[in-house]
N, C-alpha and C positions, 0 to 999 in steps of 0.2 A: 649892216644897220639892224638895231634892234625894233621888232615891234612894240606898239603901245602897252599890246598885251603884257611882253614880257617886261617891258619896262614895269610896269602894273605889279609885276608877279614878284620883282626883285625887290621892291618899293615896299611889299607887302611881308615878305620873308624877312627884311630887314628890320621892319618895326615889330613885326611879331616874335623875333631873337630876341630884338632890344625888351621888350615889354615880360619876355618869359624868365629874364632873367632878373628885371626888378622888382615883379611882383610875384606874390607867393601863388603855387598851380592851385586855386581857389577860384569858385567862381564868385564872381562880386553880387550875384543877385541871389539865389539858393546856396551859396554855400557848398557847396560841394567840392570834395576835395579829390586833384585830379595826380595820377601818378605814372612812370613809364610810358607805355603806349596810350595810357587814355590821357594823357596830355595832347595828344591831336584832335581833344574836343573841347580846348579851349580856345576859343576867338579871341581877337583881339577891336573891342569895340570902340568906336570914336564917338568919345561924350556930344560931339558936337555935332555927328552925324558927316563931318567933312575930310574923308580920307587922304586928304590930303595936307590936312592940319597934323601935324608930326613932330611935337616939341620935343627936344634931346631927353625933357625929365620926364617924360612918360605924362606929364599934366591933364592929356584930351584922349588917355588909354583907360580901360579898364578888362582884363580878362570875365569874358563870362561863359559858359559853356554852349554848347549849340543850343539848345534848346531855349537858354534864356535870350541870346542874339536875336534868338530868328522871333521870341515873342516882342524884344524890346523895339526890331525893326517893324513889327506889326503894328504895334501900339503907335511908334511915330508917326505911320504911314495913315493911321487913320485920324492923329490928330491932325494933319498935315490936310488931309479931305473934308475931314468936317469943319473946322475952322473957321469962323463966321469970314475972317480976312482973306480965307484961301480961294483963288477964280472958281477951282474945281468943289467946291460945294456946293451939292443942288440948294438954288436958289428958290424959298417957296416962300409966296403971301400970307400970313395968315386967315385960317379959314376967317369969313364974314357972315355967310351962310347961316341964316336958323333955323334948323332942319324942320324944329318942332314948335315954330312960330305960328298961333293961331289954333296949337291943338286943343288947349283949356276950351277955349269958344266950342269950339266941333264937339266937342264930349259932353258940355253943359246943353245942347242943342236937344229938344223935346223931341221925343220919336213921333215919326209921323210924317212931319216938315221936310 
């Protein structure tokens, strides 16, 4: 019996054949054009973020190179945190506090008093 893992690994080598060969070795965010060996620094990214969504026409693929993958998972990861809807964003009051209520009075106050 196969582990997850490999299950994982075969799932992933699969769509990443399918995807290299319908889309040109370009990355979709920079541009960059990838050839021979530096073709193994194209990813294979799922628009929807759900790897497990794998349509036969490539629809939820797009290649990008490493560097734009790992910025476009960044960027999700922190829309995903901040998110007003999302549980995991610190949740704060807004200040009510007036730090500098009452300083006009103290300033306009006679020396002396």
């Amino acid at each position: 019996m196969m582990s997850s893992h490999g299950d994982r690994r075969n799932r992933e080598a699969g769509y990443r054949e399918k995807a290299l060969k319908m889309y040109p070795w370009v990355c979709g965010r920079c541009a960059r054009e990838f050839t021979g060996k530096r073709v193994s620094e194209l990813t294979v990214h799922h628009r929807d973020h759900n790897h497990d969504n794998n349509p036969e026409d490539g629809s939820n693929w797009e290649l990008l190179c490493l560097f734009c993958h790992d910025n476009e998972h960044a960027r999700y990861t922190d829309q995903q945190y901040f998110s007003e809807s999302s549980t995991a964003s610190p949740q704060t009051r807004p200040a009510t506090h007036k730090a500098f209520e009452g300083l006009g009075a103290l300033l306009r106050k006679p020396d002396g008093d």
